[in-house]
DRENSE-772813 format. One record per residue: x negated, y negated, z of N, C-alpha, C, CB in turn; residue number from 1; residue in one letter. Coordinates in nm, 3 decimals, decimal comma. Each point is the difference from the previous one (the first is absolute). Last residue first. Glycine has a CB too. Layout:
ATOM   n.east  n.north     n.up  ca.east  ca.north    ca.up   c.east  c.north     c.up  cb.east  cb.north    cb.up  num  residuo
ATOM        X        Y        Z        X         Y        Z        X        Y        Z        X         Y        Z  NUM        A
...
END
This chain:
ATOM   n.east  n.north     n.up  ca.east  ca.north    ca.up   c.east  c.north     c.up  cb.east  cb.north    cb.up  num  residuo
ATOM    2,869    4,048    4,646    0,185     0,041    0,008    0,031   -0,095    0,138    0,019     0,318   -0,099  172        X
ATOM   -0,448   -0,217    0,043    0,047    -0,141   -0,094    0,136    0,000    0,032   -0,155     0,004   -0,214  171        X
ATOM   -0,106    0,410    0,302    0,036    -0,094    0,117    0,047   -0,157   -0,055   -0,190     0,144    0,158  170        X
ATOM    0,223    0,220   -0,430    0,050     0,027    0,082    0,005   -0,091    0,100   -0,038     0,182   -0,081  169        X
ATOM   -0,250   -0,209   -0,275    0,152     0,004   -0,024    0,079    0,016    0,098   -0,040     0,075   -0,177  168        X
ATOM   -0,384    0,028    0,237   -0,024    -0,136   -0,024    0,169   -0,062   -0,041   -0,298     0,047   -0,092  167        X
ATOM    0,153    0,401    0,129    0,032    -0,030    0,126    0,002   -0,178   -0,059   -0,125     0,244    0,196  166        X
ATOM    0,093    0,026   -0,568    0,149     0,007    0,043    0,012   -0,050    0,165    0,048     0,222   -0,185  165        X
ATOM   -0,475   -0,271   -0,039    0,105    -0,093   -0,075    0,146    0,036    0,096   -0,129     0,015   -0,291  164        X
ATOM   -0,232    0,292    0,373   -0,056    -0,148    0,078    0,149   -0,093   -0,078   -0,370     0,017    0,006  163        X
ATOM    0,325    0,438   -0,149    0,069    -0,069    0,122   -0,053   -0,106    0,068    0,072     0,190    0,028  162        X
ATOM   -0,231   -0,144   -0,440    0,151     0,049   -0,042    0,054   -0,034    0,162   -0,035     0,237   -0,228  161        X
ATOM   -0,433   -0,250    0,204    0,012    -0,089   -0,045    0,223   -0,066    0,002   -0,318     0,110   -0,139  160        X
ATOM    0,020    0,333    0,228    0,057    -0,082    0,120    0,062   -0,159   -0,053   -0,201     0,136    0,173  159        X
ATOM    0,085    0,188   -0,528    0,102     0,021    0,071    0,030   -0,097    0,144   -0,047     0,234   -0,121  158        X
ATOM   -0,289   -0,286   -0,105    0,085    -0,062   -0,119    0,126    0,076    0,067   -0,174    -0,033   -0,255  157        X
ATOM   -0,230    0,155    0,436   -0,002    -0,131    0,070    0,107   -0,066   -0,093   -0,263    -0,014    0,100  156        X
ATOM    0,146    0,457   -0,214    0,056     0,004    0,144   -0,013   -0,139    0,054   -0,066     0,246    0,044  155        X
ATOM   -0,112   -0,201   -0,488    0,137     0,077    0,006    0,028   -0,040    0,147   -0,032     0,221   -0,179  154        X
ATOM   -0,340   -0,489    0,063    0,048     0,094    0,009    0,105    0,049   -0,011   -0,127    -0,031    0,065  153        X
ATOM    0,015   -0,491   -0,295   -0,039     0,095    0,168    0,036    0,142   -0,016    0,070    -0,196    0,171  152        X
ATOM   -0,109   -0,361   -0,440   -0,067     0,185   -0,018   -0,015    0,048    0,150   -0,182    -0,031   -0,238  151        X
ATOM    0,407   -0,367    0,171    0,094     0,088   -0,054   -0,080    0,147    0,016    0,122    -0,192   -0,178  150        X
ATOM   -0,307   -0,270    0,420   -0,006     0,090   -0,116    0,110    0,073   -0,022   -0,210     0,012    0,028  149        X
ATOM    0,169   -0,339    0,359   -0,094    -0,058   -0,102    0,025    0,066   -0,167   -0,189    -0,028    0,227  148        X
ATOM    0,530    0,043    0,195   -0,096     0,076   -0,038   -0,051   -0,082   -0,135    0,103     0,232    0,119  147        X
ATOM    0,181   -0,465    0,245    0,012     0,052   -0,083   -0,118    0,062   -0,081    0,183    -0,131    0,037  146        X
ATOM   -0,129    0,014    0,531   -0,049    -0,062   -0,143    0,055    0,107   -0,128   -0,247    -0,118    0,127  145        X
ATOM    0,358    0,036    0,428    0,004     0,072   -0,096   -0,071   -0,063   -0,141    0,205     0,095    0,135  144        X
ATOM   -0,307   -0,155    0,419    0,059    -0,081   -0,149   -0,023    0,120   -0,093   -0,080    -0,284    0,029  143        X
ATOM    0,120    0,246    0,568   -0,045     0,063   -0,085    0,063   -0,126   -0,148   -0,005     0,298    0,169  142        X
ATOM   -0,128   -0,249    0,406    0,071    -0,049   -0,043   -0,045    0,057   -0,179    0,044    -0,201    0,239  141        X
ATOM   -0,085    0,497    0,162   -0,052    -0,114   -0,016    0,087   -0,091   -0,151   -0,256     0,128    0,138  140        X
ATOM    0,341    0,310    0,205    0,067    -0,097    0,033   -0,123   -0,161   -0,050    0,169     0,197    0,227  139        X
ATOM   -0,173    0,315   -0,332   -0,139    -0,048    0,059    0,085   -0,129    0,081   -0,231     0,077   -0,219  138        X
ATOM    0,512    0,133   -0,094   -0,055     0,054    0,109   -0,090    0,008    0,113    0,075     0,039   -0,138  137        X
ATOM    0,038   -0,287   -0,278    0,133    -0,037    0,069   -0,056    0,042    0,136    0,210     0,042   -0,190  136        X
ATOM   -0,526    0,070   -0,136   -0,018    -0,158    0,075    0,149   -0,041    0,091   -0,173    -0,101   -0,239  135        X
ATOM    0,122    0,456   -0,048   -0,107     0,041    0,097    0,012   -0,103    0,126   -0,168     0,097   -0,201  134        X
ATOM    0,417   -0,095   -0,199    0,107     0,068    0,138   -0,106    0,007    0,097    0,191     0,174   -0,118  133        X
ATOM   -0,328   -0,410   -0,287    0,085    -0,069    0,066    0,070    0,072    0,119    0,015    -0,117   -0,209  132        X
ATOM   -0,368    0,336   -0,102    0,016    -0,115    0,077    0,044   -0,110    0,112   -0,033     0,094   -0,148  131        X
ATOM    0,172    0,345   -0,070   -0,092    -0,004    0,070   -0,032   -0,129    0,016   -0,055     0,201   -0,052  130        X
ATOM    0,446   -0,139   -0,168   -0,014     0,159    0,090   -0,095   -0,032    0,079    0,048     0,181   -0,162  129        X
ATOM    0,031   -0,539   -0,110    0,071     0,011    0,092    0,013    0,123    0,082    0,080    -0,157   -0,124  128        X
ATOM   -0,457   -0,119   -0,223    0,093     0,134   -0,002    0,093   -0,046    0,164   -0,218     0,238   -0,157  127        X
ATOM   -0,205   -0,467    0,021    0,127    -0,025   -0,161    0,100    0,120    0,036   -0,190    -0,079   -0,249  126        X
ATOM   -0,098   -0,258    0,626    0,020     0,119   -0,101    0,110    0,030   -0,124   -0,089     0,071    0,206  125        X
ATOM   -0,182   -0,333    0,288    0,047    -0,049   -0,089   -0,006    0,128   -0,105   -0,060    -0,256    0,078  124        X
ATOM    0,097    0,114    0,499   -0,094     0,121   -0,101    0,125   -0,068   -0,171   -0,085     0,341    0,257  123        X
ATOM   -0,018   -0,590    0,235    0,046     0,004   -0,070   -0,066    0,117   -0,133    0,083    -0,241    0,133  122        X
ATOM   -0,144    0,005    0,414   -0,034     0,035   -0,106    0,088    0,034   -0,080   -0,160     0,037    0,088  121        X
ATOM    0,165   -0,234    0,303   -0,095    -0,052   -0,027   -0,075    0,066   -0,184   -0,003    -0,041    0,326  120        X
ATOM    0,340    0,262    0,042    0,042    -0,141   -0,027   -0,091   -0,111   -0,065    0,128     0,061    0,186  119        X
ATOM   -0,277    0,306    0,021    0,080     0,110   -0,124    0,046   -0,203   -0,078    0,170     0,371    0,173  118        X
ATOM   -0,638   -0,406    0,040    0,120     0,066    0,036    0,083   -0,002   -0,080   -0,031    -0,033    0,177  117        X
ATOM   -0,502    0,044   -0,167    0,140    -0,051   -0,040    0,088    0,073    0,084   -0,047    -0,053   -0,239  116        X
ATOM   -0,430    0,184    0,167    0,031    -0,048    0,128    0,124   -0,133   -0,091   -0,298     0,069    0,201  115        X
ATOM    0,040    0,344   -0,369   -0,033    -0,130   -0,091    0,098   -0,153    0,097   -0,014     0,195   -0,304  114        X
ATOM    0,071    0,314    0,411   -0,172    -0,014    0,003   -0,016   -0,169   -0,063   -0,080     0,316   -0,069  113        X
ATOM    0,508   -0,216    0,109   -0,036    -0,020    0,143   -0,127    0,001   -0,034    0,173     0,100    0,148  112        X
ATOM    0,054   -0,085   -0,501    0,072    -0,129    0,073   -0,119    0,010    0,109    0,310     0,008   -0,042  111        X
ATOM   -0,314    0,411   -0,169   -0,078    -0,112   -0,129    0,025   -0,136    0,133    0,106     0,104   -0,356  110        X
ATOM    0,164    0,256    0,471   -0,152     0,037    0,056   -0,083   -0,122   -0,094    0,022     0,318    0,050  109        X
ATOM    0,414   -0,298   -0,162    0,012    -0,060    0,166   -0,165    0,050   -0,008    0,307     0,047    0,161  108        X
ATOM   -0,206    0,098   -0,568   -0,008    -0,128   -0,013    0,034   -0,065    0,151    0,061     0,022   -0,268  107        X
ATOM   -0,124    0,426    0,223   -0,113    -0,054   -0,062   -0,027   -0,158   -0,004    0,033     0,205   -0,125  106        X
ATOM    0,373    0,081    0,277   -0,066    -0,008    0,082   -0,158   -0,070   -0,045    0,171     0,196    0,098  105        X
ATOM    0,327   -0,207   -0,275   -0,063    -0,085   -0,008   -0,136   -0,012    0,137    0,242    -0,087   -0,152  104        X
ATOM   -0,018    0,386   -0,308   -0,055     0,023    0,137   -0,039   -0,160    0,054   -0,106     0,273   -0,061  103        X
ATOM    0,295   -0,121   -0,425    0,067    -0,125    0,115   -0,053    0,041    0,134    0,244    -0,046   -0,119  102        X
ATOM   -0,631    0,105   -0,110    0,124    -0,092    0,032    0,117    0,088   -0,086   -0,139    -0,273    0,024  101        X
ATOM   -0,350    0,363    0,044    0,132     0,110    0,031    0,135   -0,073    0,041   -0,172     0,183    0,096  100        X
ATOM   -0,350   -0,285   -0,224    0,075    -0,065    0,143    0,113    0,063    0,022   -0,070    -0,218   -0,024   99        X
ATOM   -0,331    0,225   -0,262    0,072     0,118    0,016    0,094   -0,014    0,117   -0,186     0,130   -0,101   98        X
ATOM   -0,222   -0,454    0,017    0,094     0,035   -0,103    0,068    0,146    0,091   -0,158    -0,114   -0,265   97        X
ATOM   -0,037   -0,424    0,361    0,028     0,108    0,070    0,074    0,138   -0,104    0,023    -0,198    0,223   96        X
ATOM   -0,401   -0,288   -0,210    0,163     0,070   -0,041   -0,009    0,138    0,081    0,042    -0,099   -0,283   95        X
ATOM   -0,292   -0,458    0,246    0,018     0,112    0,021    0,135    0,105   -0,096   -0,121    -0,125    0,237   94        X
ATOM   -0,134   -0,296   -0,437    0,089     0,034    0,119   -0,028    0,112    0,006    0,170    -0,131   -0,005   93        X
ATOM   -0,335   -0,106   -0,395   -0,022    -0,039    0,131    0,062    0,012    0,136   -0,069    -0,105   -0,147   92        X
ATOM    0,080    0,254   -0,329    0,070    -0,100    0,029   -0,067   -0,070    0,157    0,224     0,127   -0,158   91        X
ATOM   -0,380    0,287   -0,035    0,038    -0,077   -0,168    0,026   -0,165    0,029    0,157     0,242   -0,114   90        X
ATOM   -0,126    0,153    0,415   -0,116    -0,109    0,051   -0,054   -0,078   -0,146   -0,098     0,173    0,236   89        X
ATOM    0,555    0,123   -0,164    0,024    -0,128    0,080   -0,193   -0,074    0,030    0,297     0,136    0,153   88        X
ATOM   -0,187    0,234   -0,464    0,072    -0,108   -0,063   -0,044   -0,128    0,112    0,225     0,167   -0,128   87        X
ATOM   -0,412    0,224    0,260   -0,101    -0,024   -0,138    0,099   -0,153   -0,032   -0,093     0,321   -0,133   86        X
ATOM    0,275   -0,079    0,471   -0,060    -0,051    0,035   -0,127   -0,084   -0,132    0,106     0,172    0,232   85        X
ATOM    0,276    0,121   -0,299    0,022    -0,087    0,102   -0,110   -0,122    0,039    0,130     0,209    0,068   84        X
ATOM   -0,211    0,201   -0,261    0,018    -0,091   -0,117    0,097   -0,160    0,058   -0,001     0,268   -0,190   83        X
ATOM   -0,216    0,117    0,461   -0,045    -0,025   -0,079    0,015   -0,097   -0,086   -0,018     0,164    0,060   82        X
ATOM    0,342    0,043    0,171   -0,087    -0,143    0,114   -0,104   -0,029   -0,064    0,039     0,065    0,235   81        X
ATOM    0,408    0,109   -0,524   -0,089     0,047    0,081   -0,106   -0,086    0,084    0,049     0,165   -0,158   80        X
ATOM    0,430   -0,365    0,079   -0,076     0,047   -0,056   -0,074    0,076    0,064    0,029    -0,142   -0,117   79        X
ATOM    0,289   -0,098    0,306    0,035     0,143   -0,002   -0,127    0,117   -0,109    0,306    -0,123    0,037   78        X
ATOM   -0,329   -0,427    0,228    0,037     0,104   -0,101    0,011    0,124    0,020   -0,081    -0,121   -0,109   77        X
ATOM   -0,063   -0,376    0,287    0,069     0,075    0,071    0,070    0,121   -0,094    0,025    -0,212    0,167   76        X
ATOM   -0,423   -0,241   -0,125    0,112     0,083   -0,064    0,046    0,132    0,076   -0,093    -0,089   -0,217   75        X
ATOM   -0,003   -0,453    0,380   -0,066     0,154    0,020    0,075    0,058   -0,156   -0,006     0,050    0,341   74        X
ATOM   -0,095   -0,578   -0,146    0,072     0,091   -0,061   -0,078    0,090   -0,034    0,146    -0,129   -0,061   73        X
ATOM   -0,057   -0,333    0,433   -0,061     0,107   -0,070    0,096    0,136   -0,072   -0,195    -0,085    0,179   72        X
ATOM    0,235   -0,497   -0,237    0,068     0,150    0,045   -0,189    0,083    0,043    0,314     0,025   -0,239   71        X
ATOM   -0,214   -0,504    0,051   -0,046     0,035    0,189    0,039    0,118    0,018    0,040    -0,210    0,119   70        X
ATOM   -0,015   -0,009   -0,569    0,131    -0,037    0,038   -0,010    0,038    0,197    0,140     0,072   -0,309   69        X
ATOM   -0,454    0,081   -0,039   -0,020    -0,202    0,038    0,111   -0,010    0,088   -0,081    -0,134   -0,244   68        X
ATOM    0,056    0,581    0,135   -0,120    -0,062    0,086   -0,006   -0,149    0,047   -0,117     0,164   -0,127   67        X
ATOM    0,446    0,049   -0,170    0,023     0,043    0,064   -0,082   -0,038    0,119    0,097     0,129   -0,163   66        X
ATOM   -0,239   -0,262   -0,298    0,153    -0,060    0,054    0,044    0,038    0,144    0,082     0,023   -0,240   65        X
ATOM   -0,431    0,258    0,040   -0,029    -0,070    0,012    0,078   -0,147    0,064   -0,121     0,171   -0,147   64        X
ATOM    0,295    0,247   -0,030   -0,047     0,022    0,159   -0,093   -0,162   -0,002   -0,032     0,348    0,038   63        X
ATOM    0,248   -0,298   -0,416    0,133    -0,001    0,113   -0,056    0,000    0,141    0,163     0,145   -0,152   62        X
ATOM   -0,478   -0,158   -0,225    0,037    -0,106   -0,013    0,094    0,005    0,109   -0,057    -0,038   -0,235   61        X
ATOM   -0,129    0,433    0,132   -0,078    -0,117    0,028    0,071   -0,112    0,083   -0,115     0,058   -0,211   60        X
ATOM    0,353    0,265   -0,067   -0,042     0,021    0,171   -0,063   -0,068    0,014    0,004     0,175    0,052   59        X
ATOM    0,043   -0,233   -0,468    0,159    -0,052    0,077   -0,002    0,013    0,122    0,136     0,066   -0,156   58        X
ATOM   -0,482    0,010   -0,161   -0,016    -0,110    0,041    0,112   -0,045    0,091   -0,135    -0,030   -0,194   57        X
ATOM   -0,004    0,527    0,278   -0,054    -0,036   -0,152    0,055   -0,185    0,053    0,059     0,296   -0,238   56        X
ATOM   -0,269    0,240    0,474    0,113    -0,169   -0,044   -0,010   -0,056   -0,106   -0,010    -0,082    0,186   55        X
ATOM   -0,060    0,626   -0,167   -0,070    -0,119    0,035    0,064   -0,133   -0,034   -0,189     0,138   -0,026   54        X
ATOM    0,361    0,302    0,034   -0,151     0,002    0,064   -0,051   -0,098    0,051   -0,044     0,125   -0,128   53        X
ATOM    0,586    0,038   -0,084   -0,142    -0,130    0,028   -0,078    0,043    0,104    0,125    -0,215   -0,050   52        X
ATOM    0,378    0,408   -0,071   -0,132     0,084    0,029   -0,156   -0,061   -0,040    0,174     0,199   -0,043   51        X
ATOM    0,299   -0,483   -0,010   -0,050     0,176    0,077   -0,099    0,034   -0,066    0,208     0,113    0,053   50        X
ATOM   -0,230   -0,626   -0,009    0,092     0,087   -0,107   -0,056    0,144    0,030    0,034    -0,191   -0,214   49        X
ATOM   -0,109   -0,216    0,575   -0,008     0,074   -0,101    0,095    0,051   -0,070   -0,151     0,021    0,092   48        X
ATOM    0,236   -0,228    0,282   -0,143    -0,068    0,001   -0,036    0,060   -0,158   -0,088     0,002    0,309   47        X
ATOM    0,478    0,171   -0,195    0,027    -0,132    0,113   -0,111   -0,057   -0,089    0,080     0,072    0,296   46        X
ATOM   -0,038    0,350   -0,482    0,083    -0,113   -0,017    0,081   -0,070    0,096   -0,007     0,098   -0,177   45        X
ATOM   -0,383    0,221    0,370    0,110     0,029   -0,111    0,099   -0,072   -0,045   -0,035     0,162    0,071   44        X
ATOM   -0,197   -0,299    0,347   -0,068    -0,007   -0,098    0,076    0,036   -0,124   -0,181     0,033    0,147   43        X
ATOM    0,310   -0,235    0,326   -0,029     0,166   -0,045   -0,057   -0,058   -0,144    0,228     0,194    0,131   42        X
ATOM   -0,287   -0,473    0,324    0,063    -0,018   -0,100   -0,036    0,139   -0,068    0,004    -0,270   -0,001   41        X
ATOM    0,075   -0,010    0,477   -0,039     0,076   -0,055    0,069    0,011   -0,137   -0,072     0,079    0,213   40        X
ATOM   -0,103   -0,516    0,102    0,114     0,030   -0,096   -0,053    0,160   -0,051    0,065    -0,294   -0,091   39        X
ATOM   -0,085   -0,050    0,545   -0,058     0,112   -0,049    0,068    0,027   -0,133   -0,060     0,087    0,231   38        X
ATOM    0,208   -0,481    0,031   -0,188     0,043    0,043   -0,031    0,086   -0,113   -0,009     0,024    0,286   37        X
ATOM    0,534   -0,300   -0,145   -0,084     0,105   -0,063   -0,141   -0,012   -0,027    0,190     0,040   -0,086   36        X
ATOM    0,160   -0,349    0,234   -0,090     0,053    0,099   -0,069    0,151   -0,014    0,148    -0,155    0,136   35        X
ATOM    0,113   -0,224   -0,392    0,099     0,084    0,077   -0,055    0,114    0,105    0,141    -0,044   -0,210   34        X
ATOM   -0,376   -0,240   -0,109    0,040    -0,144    0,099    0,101    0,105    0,056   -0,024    -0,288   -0,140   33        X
ATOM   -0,166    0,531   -0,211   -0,090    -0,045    0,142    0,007   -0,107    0,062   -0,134     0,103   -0,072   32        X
ATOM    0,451    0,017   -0,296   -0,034     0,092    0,102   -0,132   -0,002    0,094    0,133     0,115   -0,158   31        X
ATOM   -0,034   -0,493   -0,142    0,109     0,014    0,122   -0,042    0,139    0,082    0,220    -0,122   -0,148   30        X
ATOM   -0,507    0,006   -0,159   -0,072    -0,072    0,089    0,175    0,057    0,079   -0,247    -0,252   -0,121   29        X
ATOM    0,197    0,500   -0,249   -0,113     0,058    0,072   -0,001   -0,136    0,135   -0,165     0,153   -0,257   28        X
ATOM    0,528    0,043   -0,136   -0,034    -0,159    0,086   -0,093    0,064    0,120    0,268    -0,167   -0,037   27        X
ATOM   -0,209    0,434   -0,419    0,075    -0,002    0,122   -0,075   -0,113    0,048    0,077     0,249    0,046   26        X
ATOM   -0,147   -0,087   -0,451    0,105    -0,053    0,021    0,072   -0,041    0,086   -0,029     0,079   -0,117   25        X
ATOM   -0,323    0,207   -0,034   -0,048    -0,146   -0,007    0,128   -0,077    0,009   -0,214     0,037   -0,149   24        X
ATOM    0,205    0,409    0,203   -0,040    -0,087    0,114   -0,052   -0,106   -0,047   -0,037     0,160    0,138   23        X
ATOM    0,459    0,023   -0,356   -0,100     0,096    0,016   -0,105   -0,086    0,065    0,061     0,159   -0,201   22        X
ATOM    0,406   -0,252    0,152   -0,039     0,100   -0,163   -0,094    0,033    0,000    0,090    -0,082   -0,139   21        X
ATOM    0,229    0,082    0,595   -0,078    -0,089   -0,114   -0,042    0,081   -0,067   -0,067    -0,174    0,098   20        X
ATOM    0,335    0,186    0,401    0,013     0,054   -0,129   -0,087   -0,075   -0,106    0,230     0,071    0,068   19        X
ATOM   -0,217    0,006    0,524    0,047    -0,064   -0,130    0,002    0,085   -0,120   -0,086    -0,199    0,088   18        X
ATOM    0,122    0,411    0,355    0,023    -0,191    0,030   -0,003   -0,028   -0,167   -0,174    -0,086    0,281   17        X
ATOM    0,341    0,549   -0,273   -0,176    -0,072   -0,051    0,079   -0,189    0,060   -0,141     0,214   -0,347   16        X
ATOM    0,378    0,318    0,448    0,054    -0,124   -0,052   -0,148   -0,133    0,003    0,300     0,092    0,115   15        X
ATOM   -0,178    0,434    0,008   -0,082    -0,050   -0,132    0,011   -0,159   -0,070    0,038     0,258   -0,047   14        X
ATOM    0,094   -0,042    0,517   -0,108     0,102   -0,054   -0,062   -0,057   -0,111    0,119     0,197    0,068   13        X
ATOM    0,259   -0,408    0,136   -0,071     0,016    0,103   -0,132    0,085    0,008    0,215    -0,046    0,071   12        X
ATOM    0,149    0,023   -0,399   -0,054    -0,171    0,034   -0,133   -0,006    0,077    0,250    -0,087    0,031   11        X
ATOM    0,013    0,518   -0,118   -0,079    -0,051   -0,117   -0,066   -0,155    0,033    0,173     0,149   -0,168   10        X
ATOM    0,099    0,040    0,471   -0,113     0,070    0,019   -0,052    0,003   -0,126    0,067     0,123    0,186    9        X
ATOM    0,354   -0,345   -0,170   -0,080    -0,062    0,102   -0,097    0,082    0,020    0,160    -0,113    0,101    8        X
ATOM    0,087    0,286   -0,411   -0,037    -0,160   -0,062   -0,095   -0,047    0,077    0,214    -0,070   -0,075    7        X
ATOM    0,018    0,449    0,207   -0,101     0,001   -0,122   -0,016   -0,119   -0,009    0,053     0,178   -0,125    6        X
ATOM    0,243   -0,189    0,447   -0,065     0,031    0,054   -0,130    0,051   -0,128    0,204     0,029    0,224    5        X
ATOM    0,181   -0,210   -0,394   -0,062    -0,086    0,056   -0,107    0,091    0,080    0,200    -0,182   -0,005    4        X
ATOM    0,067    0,434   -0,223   -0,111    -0,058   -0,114   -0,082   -0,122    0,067    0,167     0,057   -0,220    3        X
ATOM   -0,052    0,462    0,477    0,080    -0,166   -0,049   -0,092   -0,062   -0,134    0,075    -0,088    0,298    2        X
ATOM   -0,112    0,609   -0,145   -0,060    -0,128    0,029    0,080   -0,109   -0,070   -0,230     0,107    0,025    1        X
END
């Protein structure tokens, strides 16, 4: 495999419309003057610090921002649906847990029961394996955010390792 033909199926798989330090950061009135409706959001240091039950003032406050600003907003997690769901009625939204992202069949089935289209929405996350490839895949528009916490699993400190070297790669 070439390095351009790598490069160009890294762009095209893990490359996040944007980049920021985390959703209070993102310009909530331009992206809904760009015709975004729906904002999905993962929970595990997007909305929280891993493994949170329960919101606390930063989710509040991002999903709240998120409402004024005319979005609707779902959560969209890999968490269990139990705790998925305990976090997302903390806040006042729906959620969806065990979504099996980077699958992006949970998050096209979420678009259509909650009647959006792909172009109308946007999934927001701290990882590039799942988040952001779910959302390349689903063809909705996506924002990477920098993880809230340092405290995460062994196996999410490894994806962490290749999330950096694709991020390197496509910069190049």
């Amino acid at each position: 495999m070439t390095d351009h033909f790598m490069k160009q199926w890294l762009k095209r798989n893990f490359q996040p419309d944007y980049i920021t330090d985390g959703v209070h950061d993102i310009d909530y009135k331009d992206l809904f003057d760009s015709g975004i409706r729906l904002l999905l959001l993962d929970i595990d240091n997007t909305l929280a610090v891993h493994g949170s039950h329960e919101s606390d003032n930063y989710a509040k406050t991002a999903i709240e921002n998120m409402k004024l600003a005319g979005f609707s907003v779902y959560i969209l997690s890999n968490a269990r649906k139990h705790r998925a769901q305990s976090f997302a009625s903390g806040l006042g939204v729906e959620a969806e847990g065990m979504a099996y992202k980077p699958s992006p069949k949970i998050l096209l089935k979420t678009c259509e029961r909650l009647q959006y289209k792909q172009n109308e929405t946007c999934m927001i996350g701290d990882q590039l394996l799942t988040d952001i490839w779910a959302a390349r895949r689903a063809g909705v528009k996506s924002i990477l955010v920098k993880p809230r916490s340092a405290q995460e699993s062994g196996h999410i400190r490894i994806k962490r390792l290749i999330e950096r070297i694709i991020l390197k790669m496509i910069d190049k």
